[in-house]
Structures are given as C-alpha cells and as structure tokens.
ZAMARGU-4260 file (C-alpha; in steps of 0.2 Angstrom, whole numbers, plus 5000, padded with zeros to 4 digits):
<rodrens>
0) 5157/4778/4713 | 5165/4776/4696 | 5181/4768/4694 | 5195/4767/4682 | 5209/4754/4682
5) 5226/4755/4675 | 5239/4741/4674 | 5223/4733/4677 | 5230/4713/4675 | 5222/4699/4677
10) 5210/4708/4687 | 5217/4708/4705 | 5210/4727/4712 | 5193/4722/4702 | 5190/4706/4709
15) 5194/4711/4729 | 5183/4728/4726 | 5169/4716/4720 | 5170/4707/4737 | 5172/4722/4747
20) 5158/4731/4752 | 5164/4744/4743 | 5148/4753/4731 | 5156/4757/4713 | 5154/4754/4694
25) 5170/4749/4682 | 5170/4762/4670 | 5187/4756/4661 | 5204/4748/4664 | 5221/4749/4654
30) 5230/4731/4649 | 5241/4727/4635 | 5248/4710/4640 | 5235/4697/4630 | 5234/4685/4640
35) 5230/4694/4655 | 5216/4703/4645 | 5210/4687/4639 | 5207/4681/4658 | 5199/4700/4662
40) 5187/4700/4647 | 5183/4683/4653 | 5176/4690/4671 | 5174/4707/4667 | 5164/4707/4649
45) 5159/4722/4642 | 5174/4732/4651 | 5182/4744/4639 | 5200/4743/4638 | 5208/4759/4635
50) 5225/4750/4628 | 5244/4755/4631 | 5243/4769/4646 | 5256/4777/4637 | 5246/4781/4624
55) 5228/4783/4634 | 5218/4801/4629 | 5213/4806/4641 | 5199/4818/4631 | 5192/4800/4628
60) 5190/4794/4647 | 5173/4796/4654 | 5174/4804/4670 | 5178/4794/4685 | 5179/4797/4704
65) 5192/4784/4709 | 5209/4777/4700 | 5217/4761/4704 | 5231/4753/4698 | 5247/4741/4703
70) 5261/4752/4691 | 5275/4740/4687 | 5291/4743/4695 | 5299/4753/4680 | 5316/4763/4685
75) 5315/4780/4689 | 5329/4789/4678 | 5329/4805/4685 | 5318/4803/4701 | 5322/4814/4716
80) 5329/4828/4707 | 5317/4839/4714 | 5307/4843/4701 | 5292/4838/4704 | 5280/4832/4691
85) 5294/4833/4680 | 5304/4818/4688 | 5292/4807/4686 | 5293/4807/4666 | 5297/4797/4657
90) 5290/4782/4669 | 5275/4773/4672 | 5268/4781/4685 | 5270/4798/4673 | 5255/4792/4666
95) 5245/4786/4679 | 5249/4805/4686 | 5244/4815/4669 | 5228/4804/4671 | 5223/4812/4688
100) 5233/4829/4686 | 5217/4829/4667 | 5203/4819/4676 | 5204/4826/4695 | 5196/4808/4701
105) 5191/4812/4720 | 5203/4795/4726 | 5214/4784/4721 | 5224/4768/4729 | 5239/4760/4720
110) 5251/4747/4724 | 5268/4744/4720 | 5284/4732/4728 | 5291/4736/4745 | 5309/4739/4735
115) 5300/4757/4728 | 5302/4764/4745 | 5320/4762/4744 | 5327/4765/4727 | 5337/4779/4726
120) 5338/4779/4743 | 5320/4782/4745 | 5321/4797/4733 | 5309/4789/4721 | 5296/4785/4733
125) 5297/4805/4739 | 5294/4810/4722 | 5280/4801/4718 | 5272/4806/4737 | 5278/4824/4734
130) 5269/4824/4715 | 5253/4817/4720 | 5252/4829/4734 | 5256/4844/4722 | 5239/4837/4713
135) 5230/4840/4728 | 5230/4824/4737 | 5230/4820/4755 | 5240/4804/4755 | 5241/4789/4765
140) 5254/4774/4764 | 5260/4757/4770 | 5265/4740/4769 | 5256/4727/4769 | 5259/4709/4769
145) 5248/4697/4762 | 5251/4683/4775 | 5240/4695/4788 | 5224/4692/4776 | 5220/4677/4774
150) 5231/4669/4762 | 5247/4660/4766 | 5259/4670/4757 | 5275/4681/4763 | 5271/4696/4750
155) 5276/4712/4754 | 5268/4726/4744 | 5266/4746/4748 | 5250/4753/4744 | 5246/4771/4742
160) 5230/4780/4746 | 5226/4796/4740 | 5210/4810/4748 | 5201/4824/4744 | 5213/4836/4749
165) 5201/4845/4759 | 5190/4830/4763 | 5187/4819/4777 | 5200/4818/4788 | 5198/4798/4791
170) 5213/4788/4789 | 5213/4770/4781 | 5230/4766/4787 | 5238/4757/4798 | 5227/4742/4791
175) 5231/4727/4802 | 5222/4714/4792 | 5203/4709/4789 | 5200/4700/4806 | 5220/4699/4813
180) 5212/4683/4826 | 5207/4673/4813 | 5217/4679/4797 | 5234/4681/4804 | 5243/4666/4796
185) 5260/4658/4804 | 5273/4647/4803 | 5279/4635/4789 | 5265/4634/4781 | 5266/4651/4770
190) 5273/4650/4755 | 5284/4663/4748 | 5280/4676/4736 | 5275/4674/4719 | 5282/4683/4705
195) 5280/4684/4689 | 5294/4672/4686 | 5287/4659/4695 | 5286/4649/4680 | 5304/4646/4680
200) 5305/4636/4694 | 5316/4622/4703 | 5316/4604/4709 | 5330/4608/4721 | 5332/4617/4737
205) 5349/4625/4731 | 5341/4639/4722 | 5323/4651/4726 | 5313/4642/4740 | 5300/4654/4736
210) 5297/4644/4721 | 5294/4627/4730 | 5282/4619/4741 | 5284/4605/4753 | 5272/4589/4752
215) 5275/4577/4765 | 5295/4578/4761 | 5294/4581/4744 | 5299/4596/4734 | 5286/4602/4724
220) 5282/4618/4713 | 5264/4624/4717 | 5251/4621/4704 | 5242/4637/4697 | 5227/4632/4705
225) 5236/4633/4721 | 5243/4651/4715 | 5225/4657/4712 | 5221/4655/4730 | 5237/4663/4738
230) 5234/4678/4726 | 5214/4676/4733 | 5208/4672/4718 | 5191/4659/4716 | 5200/4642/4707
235) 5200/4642/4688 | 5200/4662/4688 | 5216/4659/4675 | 5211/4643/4666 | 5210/4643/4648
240) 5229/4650/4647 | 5244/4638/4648 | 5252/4634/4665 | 5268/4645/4661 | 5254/4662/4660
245) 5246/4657/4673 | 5262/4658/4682 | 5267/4678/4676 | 5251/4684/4680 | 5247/4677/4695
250) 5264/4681/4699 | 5262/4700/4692 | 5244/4704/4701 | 5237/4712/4718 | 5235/4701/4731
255) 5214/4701/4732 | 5211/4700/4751 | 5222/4715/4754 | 5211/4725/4740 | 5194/4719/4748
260) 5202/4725/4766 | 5207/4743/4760 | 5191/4744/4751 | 5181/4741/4767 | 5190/4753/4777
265) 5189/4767/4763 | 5169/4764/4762 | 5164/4774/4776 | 5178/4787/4773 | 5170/4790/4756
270) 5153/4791/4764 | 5157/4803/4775 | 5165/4815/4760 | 5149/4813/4751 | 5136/4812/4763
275) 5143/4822/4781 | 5145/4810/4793 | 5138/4792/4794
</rodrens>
C-alpha cells in the first residue's frame, strides 16, 4: 500500500507503521520545520518532501492509497457554520482535505490533540467528521492515551480513521492498547506529557510538573534521550540537533506505539477490502 505523509515531523507515523505489521511503501511526506527534516532525511533517505502543504500540487503527487498525518492544532475561524468543506478553509486540515477530496486515497488515519473535540463546543470536530464523510469516508474515532501502550506517558491524543465508504465493514476502534496485561502502565511513574515546549522547563515544583521527573528526591527535567523512548522512539533517533530541538519535536510528534497498534488492527481490515475475506 502506498503512503503519503503530511505534517509528517520527525517521523513519528513512519517509524510506528515500520514496526507494525502493516505492508506499505512511503511514497512522500510534507515538512517545512528544518530541523525535523533533517532527523526524517536522516532515517528515511531518499523520501521526497513535498514542502509547505499549503502550497502542495497536487497534479504533482503520485498516487497513493493511504494518507496520514498529525495537523497541527491551528484554530478553526469559521468552523461549525455548516458549510461544509467550506468551513474547513482557511485551516490546516483544509489541505490535508483538498488532498483526498483530488487524490481519493482508499484510507486515511490522522491524529490531533484531545482539545479539537471540544473547541467550539465540539463544532470543529463535527466539521471536519461531517467533510471527510461528504468525500466518501466511513469514519471511525477515539482517544487514545499513550500510557495504555507501552510508554510511560499521560498523552491524550484523538486519532481519526477514515474507510472505503463502501468497504469492509471492520472497525479499528475501540483499540485498548497493544497487549492491555502487559502494556498498561500505572501509578507514579508516568510522566506527563510532552509538548513542544518542553524545552522551557523548570527546577521547581511551583510551575508545569509535566515538565519534571523525579530521581530519588530530586527534581530533574528529562533528558531527550529519555524523551525519545516515551514518544517510542529507538535512543539517538534525534541526535545531531541541539537539546532545545530535540525538545519541540519530540514534544510535537505521534507517539509511535499508538501508530504501530492502529496499524496492526487496520492490516487485516485492508486485506479484507482487497482480497474478500482473510
């Protein structure tokens, strides 16, 4: 299957989609930070980078049967007006919707902050459902946190899967974790969640806790190698970049094992659209 990533990072959806068993080819992504393309070039070489998404021809894309992508959480202006496609521009997710509404991929899976389901008191979050819908997808949705996968962090994100409209009739969600005995994380250890301005942090407990770490009584600000695994990343997947980028784009990507989970539940749904039942 033939991918295509927007928003695409520090590589987050591509890494957890390598260690799914999830079958597919990266056929191109979109990034305009540097120094997240710098760590994506560095583990995906020979990726094309299809820029600005703003900007992204789409007469240029190969085709591609599946779109991912975590769209930042830009504010809606004029969401919930009922219009449609038409509320969505002017936003980010505008073009991640002219992208599917031009390229019809068969599937896609996005990811956003827990917050989009409630801003403008959850009118947002029914306009993009009620646009991907109008472009012919069945969709699915939920929250997942990342504590319930294997990493020890309190990370609250929605992700989004969108079906063949008339295809299979599988559901990915509700998605309780990889292994819920064994990757089901509790108690004081998990740390609280990364964000991109993790880099700003404190030696005191007065302000964010979710910007410290306790170490046998002592306050602490976790080390980027330390941020890699509780995003699921292998250690040094962000070397070369100063400490303080590591930070915002740790802090700004997909947590991995949640990706590699979807993935695994969507393979055999994919299967099934192609191939009858498996």
């Amino acid at each position: 299957m033939k991918v295509f990533s927007m928003f695409s990072g520090i590589g987050g959806f591509e890494f957890g989609l390598q260690q799914s068993k999830f079958k597919h080819s990266l056929i191109g992504y979109s990034e305009i930070d540097k120094y997240a393309i710098e760590v994506f070039e560095r583990h995906f070489p020979g990726v094309k980078n299809y820029g600005d998404a703003t900007k992204i021809n789409t007469g240029e894309l190969p085709d591609f049967d599946l779109l991912v992508g975590g769209f930042p959480c830009q504010a809606f202006s004029i969401a919930g007006r009922h219009k449609g496609f038409n509320d969505t521009r002017g936003t980010l997710f505008f073009d991640i919707a002219r992208i599917c509404s031009e390229k019809r991929p068969q599937y896609l899976v996005l990811e956003n902050v827990k917050g989009l389901l409630s801003h403008n008191k959850g009118k947002t979050f029914q306009t993009i459902l009620g646009v991907l819908s109008s472009l012919g997808y069945r969709i699915e949705w939920q929250v997942l946190n990342s504590k319930n996968f294997g990493v020890p962090q309190n990370r609250e994100r929605v992700f989004i899967v969108g079906h063949p409209g008339g295809g299979s009739s599988r559901k990915i969600f509700p998605l309780t974790g990889a292994n819920p005995e064994s990757s089901l994380i509790t108690g004081e250890n998990i740390s609280y969640a990364l964000d991109a301005n993790y880099y700003k942090g404190t030696n005191t407990l007065s302000k964010s806790r979710r910007q410290l770490h306790m170490d046998q009584s002592r306050i602490r600000r976790l080390t980027p190698t330390e941020c890699e695994r509780l995003q699921g990343f292998p250690d040094g997947w962000t070397k070369g970049l100063s400490d303080t980028q590591r930070y915002k784009t740790l802090g700004n990507a997909v947590t991995t094992t949640v990706v590699k989970e979807i993935f695994n539940k969507l393979q055999p749904s994919v299967l099934n659209d192609y191939f009858g039942s498996c």
